[in-house]
C-alpha positions as CSV (number, residue, x, y, z in Angstrom):
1,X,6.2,-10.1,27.9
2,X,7.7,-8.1,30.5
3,X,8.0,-4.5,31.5
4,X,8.2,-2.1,28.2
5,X,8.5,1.4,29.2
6,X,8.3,3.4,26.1
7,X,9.8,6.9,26.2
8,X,8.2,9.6,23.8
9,X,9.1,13.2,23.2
10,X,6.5,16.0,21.0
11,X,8.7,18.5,20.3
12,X,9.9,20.0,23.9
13,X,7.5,17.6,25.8
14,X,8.7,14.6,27.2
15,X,6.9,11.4,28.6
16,X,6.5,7.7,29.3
17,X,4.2,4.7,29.1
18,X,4.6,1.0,29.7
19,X,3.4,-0.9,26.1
20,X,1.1,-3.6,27.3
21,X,-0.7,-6.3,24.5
22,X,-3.6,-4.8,22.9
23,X,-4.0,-0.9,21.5
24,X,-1.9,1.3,23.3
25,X,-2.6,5.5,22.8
26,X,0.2,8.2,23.7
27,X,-1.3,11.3,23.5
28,X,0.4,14.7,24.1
29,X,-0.4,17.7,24.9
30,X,0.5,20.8,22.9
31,X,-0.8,24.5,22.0
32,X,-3.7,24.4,19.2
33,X,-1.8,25.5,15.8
34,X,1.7,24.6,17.3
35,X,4.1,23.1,14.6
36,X,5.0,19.6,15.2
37,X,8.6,19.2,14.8
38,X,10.3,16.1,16.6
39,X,7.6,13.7,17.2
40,X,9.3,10.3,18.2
41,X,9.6,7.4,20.8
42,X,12.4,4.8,21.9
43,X,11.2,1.2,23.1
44,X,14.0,-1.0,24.6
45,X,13.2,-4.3,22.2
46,X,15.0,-7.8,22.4
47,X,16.2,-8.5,18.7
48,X,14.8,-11.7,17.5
49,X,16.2,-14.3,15.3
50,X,14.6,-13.0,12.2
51,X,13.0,-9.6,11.6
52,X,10.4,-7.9,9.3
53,X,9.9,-4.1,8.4
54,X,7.1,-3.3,6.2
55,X,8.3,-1.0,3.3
56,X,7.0,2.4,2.6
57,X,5.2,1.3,-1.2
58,X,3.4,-2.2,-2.4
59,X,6.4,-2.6,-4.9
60,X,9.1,-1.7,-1.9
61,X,10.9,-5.4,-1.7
62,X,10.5,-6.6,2.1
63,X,11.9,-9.6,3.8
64,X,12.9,-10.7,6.9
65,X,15.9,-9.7,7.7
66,X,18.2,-11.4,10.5
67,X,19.1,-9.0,13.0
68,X,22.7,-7.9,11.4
69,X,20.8,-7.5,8.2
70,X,20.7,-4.5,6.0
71,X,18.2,-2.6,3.6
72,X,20.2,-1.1,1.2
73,X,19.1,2.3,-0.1
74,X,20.6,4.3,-3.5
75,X,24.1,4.7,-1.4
76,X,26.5,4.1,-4.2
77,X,24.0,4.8,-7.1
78,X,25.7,7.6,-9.4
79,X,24.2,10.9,-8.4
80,X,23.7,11.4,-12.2
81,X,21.8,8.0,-12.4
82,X,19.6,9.3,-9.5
83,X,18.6,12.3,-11.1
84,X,18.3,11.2,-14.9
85,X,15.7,8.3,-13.6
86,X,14.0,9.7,-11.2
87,X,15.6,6.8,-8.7
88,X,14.6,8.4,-5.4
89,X,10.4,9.0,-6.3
90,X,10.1,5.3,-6.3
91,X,10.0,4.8,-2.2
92,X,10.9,6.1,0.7
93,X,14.6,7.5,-0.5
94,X,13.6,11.7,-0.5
95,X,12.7,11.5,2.8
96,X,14.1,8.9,4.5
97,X,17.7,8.0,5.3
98,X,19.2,5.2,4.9
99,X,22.6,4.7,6.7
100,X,25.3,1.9,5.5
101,X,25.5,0.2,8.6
102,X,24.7,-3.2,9.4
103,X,21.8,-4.0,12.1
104,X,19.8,-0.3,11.2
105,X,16.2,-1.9,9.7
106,X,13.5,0.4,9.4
107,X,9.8,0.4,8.1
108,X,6.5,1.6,7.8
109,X,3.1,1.1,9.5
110,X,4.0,-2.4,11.2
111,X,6.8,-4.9,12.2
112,X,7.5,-8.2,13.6
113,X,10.3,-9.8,15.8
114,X,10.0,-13.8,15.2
115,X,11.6,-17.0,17.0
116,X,10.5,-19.9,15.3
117,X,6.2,-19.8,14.7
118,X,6.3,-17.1,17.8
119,X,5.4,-13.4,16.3
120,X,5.6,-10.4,18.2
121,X,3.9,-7.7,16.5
122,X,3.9,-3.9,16.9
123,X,2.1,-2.1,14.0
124,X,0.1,1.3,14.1
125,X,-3.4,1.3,14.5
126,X,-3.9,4.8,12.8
127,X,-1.4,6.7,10.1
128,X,-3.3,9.7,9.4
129,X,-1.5,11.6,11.5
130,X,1.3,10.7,9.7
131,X,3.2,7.5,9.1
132,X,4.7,5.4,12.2
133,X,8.6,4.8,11.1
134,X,10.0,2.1,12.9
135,X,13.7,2.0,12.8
136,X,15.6,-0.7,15.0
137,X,19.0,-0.8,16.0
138,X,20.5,-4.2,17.0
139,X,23.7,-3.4,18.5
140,X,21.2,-1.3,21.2
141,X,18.4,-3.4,21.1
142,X,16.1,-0.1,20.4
143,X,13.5,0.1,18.5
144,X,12.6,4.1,17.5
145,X,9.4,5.2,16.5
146,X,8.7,8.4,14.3
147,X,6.0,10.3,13.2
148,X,6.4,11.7,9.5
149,X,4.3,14.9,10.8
150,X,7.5,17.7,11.0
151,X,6.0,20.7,9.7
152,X,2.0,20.0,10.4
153,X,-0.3,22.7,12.5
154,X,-1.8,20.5,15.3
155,X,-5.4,20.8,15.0
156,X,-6.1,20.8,18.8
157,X,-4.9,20.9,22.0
158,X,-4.4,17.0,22.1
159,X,-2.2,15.4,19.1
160,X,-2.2,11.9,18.7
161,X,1.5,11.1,19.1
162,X,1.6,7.4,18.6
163,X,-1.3,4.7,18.0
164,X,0.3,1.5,18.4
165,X,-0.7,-2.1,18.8
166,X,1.3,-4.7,20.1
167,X,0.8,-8.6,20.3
168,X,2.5,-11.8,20.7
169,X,1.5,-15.1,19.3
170,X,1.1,-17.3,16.1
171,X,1.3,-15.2,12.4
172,X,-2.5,-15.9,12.0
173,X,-3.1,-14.7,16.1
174,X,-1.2,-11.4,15.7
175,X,-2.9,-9.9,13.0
176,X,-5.9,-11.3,13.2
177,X,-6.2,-9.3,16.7
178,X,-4.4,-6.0,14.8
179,X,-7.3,-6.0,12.2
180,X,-10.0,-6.4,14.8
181,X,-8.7,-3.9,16.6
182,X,-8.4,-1.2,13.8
183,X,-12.1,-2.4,13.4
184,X,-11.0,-3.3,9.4
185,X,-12.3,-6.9,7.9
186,X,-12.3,-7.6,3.8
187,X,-15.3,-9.0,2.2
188,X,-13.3,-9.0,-1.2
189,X,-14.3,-12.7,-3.3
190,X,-11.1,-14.2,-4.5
191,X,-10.5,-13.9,-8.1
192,X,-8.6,-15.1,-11.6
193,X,-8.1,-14.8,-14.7
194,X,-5.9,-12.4,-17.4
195,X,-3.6,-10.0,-17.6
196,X,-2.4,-8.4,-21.1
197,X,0.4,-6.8,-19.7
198,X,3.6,-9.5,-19.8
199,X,1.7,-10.8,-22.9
200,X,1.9,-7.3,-24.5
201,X,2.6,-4.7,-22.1
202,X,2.3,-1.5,-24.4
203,X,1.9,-2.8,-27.4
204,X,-2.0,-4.1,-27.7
205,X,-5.0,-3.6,-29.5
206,X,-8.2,-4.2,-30.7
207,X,-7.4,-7.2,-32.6
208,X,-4.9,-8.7,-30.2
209,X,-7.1,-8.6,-27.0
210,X,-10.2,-10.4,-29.2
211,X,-7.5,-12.8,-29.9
212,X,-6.7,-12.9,-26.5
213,X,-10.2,-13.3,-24.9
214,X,-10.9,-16.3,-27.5
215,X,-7.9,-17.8,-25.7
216,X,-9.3,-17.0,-22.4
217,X,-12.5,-19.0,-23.6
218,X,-10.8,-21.9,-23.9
219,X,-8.9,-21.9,-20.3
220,X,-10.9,-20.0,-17.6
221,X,-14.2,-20.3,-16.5
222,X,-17.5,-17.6,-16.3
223,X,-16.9,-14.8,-13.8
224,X,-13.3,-15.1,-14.0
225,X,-11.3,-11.6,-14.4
226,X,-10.1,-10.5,-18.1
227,X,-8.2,-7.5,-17.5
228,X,-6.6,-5.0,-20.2
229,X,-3.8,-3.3,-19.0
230,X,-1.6,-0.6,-20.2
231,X,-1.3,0.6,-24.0
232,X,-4.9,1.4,-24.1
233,X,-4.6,5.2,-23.9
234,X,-2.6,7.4,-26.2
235,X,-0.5,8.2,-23.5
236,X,-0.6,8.2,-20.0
237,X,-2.5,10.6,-18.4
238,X,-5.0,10.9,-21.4
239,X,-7.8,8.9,-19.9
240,X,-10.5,10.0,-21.5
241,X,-10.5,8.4,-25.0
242,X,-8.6,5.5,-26.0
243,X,-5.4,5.3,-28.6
244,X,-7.7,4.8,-32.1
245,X,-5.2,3.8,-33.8
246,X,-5.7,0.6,-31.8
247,X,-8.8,0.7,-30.4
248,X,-11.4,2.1,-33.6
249,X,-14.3,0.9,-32.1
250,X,-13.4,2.3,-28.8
251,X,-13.6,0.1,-25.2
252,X,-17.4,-0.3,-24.3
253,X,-17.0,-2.6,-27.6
254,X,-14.2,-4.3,-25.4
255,X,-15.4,-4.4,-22.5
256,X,-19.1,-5.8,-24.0
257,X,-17.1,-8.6,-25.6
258,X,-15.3,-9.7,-22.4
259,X,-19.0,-9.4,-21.1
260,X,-20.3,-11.5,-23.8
261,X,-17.5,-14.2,-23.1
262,X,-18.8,-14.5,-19.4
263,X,-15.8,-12.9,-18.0
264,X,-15.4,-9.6,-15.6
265,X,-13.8,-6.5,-17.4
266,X,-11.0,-4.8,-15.8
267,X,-9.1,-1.9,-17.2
268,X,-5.6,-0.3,-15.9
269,X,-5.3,3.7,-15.4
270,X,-2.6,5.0,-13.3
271,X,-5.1,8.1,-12.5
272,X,-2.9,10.6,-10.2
273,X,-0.2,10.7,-13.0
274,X,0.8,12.3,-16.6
275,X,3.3,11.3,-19.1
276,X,5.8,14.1,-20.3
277,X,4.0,12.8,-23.9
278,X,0.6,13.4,-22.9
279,X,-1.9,16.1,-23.8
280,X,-2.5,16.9,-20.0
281,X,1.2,17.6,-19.5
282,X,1.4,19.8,-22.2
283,X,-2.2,21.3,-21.8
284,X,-2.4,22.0,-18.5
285,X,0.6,22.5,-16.5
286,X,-1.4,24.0,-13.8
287,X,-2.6,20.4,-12.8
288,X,1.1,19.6,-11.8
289,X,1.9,19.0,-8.0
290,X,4.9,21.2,-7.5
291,X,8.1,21.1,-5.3
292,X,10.1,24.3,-5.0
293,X,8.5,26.0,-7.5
294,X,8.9,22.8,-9.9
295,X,6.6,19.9,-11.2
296,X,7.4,16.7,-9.2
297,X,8.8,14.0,-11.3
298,X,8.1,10.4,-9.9
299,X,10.3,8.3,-12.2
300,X,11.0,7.4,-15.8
301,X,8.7,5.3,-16.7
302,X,7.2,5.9,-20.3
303,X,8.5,9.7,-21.5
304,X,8.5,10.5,-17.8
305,X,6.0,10.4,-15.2
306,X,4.6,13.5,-13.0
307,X,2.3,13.3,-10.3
308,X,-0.9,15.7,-10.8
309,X,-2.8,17.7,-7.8
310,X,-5.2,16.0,-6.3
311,X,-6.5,19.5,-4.7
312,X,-7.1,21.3,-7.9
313,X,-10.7,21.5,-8.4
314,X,-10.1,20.9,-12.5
315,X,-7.8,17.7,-11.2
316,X,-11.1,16.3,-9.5
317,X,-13.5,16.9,-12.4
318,X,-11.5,15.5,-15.3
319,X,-10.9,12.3,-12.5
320,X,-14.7,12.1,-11.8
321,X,-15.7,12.3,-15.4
322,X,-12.9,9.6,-16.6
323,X,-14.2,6.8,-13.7
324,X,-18.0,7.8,-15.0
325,X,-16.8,7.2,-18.8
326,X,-15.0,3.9,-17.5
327,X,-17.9,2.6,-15.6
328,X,-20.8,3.8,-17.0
329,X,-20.5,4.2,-20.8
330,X,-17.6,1.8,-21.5
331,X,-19.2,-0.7,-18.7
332,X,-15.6,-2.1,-17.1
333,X,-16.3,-3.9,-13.8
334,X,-12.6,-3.7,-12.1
335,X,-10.0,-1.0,-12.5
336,X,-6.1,-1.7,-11.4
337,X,-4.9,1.7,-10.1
338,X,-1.2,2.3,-10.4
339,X,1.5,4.5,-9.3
340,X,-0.7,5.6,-6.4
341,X,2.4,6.9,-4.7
342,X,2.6,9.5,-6.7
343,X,-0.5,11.2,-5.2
344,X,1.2,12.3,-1.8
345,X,5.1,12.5,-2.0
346,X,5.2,15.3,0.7
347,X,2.7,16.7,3.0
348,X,-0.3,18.7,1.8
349,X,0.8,22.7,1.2
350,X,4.8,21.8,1.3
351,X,6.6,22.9,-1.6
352,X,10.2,22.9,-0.1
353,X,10.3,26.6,1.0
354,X,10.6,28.8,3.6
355,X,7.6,30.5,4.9
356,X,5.4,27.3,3.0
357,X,4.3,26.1,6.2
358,X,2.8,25.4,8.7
359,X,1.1,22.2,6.6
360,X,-2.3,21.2,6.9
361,X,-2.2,17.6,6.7
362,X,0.8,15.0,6.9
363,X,2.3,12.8,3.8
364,X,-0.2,10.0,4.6
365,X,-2.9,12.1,5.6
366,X,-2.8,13.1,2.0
367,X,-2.7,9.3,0.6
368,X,-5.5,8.7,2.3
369,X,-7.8,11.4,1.7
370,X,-6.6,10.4,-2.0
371,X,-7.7,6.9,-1.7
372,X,-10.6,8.2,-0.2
373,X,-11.5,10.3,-3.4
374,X,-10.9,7.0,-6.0
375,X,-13.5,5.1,-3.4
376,X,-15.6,7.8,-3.9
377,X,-15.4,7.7,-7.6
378,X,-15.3,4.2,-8.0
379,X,-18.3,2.9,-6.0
380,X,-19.2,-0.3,-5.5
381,X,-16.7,-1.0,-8.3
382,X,-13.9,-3.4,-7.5
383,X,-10.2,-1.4,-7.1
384,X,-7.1,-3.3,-7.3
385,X,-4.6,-1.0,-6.0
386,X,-0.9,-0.6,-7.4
387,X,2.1,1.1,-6.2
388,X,0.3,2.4,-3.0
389,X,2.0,3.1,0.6
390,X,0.8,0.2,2.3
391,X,-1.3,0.9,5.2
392,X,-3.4,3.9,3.8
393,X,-4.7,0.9,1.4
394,X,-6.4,-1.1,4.5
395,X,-10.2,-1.4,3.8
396,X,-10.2,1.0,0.9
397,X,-9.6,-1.1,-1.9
398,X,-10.6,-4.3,-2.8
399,X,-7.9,-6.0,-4.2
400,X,-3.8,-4.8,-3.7
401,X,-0.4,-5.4,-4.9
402,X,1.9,-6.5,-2.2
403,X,5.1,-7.1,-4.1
404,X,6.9,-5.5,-7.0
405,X,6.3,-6.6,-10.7
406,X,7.5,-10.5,-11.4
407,X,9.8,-10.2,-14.3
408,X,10.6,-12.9,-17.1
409,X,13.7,-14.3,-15.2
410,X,14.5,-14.5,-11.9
411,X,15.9,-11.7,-10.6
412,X,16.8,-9.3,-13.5
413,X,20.4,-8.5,-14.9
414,X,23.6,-7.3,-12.6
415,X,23.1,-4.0,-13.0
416,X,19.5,-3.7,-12.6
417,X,19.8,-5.4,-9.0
418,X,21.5,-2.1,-7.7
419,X,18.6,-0.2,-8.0
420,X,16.4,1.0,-5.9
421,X,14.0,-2.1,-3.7
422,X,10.8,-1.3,-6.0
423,X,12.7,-2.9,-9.3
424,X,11.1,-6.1,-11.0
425,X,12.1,-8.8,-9.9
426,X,10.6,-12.6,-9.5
427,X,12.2,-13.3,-6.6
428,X,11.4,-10.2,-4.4
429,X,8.0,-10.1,-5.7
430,X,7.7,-14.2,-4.2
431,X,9.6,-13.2,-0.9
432,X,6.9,-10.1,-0.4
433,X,3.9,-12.5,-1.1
434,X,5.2,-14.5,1.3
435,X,6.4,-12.2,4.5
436,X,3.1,-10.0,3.7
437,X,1.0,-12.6,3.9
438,X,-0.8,-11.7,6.8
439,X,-2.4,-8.9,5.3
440,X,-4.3,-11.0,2.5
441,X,-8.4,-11.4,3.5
442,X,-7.9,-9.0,6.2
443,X,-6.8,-5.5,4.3
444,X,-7.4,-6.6,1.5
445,X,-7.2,-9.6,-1.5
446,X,-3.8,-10.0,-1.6
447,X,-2.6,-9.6,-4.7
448,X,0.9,-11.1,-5.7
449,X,1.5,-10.1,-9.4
450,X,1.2,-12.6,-12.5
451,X,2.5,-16.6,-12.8
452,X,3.4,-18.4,-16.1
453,X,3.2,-21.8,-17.4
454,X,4.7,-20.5,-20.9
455,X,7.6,-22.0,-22.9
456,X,8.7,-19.2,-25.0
457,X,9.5,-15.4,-24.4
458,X,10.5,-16.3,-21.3
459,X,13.6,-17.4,-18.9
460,X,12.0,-18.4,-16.1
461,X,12.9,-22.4,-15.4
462,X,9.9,-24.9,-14.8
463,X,11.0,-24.9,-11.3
464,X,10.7,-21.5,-10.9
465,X,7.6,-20.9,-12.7
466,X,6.0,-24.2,-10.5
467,X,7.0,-22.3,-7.5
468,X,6.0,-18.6,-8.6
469,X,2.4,-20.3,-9.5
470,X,1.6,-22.3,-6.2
471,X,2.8,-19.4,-4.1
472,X,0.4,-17.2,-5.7
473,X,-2.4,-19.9,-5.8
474,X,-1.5,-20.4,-2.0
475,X,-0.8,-16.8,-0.2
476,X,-3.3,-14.2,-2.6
477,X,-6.5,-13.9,-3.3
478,X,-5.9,-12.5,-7.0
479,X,-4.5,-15.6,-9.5
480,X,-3.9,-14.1,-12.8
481,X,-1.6,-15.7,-15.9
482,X,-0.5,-13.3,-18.4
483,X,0.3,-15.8,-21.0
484,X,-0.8,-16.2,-24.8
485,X,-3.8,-18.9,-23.9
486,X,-4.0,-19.5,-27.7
487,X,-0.8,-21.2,-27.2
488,X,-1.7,-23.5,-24.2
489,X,-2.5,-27.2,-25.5
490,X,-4.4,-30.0,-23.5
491,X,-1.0,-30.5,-21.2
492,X,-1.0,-26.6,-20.4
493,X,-4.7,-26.4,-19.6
494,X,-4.4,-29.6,-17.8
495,X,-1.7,-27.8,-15.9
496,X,-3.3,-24.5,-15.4
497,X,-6.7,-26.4,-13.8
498,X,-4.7,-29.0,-11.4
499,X,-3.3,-25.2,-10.1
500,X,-6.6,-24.0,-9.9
501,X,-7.2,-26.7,-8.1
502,X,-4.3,-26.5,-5.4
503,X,-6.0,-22.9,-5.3
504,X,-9.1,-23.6,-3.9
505,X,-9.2,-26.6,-1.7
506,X,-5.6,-27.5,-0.7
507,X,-5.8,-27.3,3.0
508,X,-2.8,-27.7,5.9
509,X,-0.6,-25.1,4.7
510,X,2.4,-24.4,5.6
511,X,5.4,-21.9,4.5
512,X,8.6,-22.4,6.3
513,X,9.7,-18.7,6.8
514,X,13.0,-19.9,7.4
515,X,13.6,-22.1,4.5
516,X,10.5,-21.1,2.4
517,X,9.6,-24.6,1.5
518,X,5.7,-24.8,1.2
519,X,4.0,-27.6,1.5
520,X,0.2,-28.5,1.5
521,X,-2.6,-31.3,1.1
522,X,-4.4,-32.0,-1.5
523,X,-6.9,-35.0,-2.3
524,X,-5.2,-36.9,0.6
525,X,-1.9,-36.3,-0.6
526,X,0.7,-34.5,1.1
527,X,2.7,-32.3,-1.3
528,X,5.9,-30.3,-0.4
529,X,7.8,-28.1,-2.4
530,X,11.2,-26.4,-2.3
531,X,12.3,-22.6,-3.1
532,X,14.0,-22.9,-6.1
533,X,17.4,-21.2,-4.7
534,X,19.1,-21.4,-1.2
535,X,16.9,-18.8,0.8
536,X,19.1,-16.7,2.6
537,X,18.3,-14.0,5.0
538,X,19.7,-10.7,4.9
């Protein structure tokens, strides 16, 4: 491995300490109540042939990258564009920058350098303190590590400055000792099933989902997942009663027909968020987070999204009594949480203004104490988290998105590709279920977004949607379609169940990370299969 001599610095004090394999704490000393300000190290680190930087959010794409690669931010986007949409609440973009240069990667929680099948891994083994930024620099072979904690009252006379874990070996070796050592397993069954949403998105209702479910009974089989996603509500943010307009008889009957059809029920809220359209927007503007003063916006979707308080007692109540009416009058056994993000954009008490702080807890302190309230309020209930900063997920939900939304083509028109990394896409929600592999059965079921076998209302090609289907089926531990199952003949089905198949008992797997040809066994047989474009690294 060789000497590492990390170099840290906590405001005006300064230090070192060598980084050996295994957990590695640099703890500072500092005056109780004293403002963190600069909190940050510098690690001499040999660039490897490829290179991986977690991104800040589930949807945030993230590949390898070779070591003159570059993560493009919203440089170039119209300013106008930027505001209009939102652009910049989607990630990392408000308070991170991005520069233009070449060789400058940076992410969140954990990275890898890798030569070949050898991984060296260096990954935080605690963000509550505030999120560990790595940023690496090629051309000086330094890798610089942050806290996000400038503004935040230390709560003692020792402050945590860095938590880091560092370890060299095969993908499954490295993380596998990273998990033990944060002490985090996952229990979490692997599942399938349904989705409504690239069916229907929005536009469901009572009718179609019955419609839906009898297609379901034709395809899957008891226990599998049958999950209704968004266009329930009137609009987002009203969680309490259902859109009637759609739903007459309301969603326990729902829920007690997926029941009757032998399947589990799972329902979509996105429950730290309001709609510019909904009731709660317009009814209580008091529940709004605010930034200098103003309600913080956190993108376009719908009418307009805003992220609600997660500290305001009347927040908490109308949260707790929508997960009781969920679970225990409409009787829903899974709930996919989205737009998670939205719950901690900045740390807790900063609105932007002078004389605001000091801060009592950091940006992720605050995502986690808020993932801590849904696990609270959810139970023993399954949670498949959505749109979440990656590492405050670990062991507190069951299931979690680790790419952004597939769409119906490969990788979305011109324009849409100079958008910010969370955009739908096919392809980068494939190349994150593939380089965040190692996270699936130990953080978390993996989950990798929705596969089609379809013909119609799509653009996908059958090579495509072959390879979309096996990767999920091989790297997650969530396999839903989101096709019309009325539609699937006895070829489809046929299809669907020799996937299902390659689901649960191919064995000798293997992903090429620097080709991305899988191939596996199966029944004796040795199948391989190509990525259905020339990979290339950035």
């Amino acid at each position: 491995m060789g000497d590492m001599i990390l170099k840290w610095r906590v405001n005006e004090k300064k230090g070192s300490q060598e980084i050996t394999e295994g957990s590695n704490h640099i703890v500072a000393e500092v005056t109780e109540g004293e403002v963190l300000g600069c909190v940050e190290a510098r690690l001499p680190f040999t660039a490897s042939r490829r290179m991986f930087f977690n991104g800040y959010q589930t949807w945030t794409y993230s590949p390898e990258y070779s070591a003159y690669g570059r993560i493009r931010g919203l440089n170039g986007t119209p300013r106008a564009g930027i505001r209009k949409f939102a652009l910049d609440r989607y990630g990392d973009y408000h308070f991170v920058n991005y520069p233009w240069h070449k060789g400058i990667l940076h992410g969140f929680s954990y990275c890898y350098f890798r030569d070949g099948e050898r991984y060296r891994l260096l990954a935080s083994l605690d963000e509550q303190p505030g999120y560990t930024m790595f940023t690496y620099n090629s051309s000086k072979a330094v890798l610089k590590i942050e806290r996000d904690c400038a503004g935040v009252r230390a709560a003692g006379t020792e402050f945590n400055a860095f938590d880091l874990f560092y370890a060299e070996g095969s993908e499954q070796e490295v993380f596998d000792k990273w998990f033990e050592a944060m002490g985090i397993s996952c229990a979490s069954e692997p599942v399938k099933g349904y989705s409504s949403w690239y069916n229907h998105y929005q536009d469901i209702n009572e009718k179609g989902i019955e419609d839906d479910l009898a297609g379901a009974c034709k395809v899957f089989d008891k226990g599998d997942l049958f999950q209704v996603d968004d266009g329930w509500e009137p609009f987002v943010g009203d969680w309490e009663t259902t859109d009637k307009a759609k739903f007459p008889e309301g969603l326990k009957s729902v829920a007690d027909k997926i029941h009757d059809a032998g399947f589990k029920a799972g329902l979509w809220l996105a429950p730290f968020v309001c709609e510019e359209k909904s009731a709660i927007f317009r009814e209580h503007p008091d529940w709004l987070l605010k930034y200098k003063g103003e309600p913080w916006k956190d993108g376009s979707n719908w009418s307009g999204f805003y992220s609600l308080d997660i500290d305001n007692p009347e927040v908490r109540g109308y949260l707790t009594r929508v997960f009781d009416r969920v679970f225990n009058e409409w009787g829903f056994d899974l709930v996919k949480l989205d737009f998670l993000y939205a719950a901690a954009p900045f740390a807790t008490g900063d609105h932007g203004m002078e004389g605001d702080g000091p801060f009592a807890e950091s940006r992720a302190g605050r995502m986690i104490r808020a993932l801590d309230f849904l696990r609270q309020l959810c139970k023993d209930k399954l949670i498949l988290g959505c749109g979440t900063p990656v590492m405050p997920a670990f062991g507190r939900v069951d299931y979690c998105r680790v790419g952004c939304d597939v769409g119906l083509d490969w990788n979305d028109t011109l324009y849409m590709r100079i958008i910010h990394r969370e955009r739908v896409s096919t392809k980068h929600s494939i190349n994150n279920t593939i380089f965040r592999k190692g996270l699936d059965g130990r953080a978390h079921g993996n989950d990798p977004d929705v596969f089609f076998l379809r013909d119609n209302n799509i653009s996908l090609t059958e090579e495509e949607k072959e390879y979309l289907a096996v990767v999920n089926a091989l790297c997650g531990s969530v396999w839903l379609t989101s096709d019309n199952l009325n539609a699937y003949g006895p070829e489809k089905i046929a299809r669907y169940r020799k996937l299902a198949t390659i689901r649960e008992k191919a064995t000798d797997i293997f992903i090429d990370p620097d080709t991305l040809r899988i191939s596996y066994s199966l029944e004796g047989r040795k199948y391989t299969l190509e990525y259905p474009h020339n990979y290339k690294v950035k």
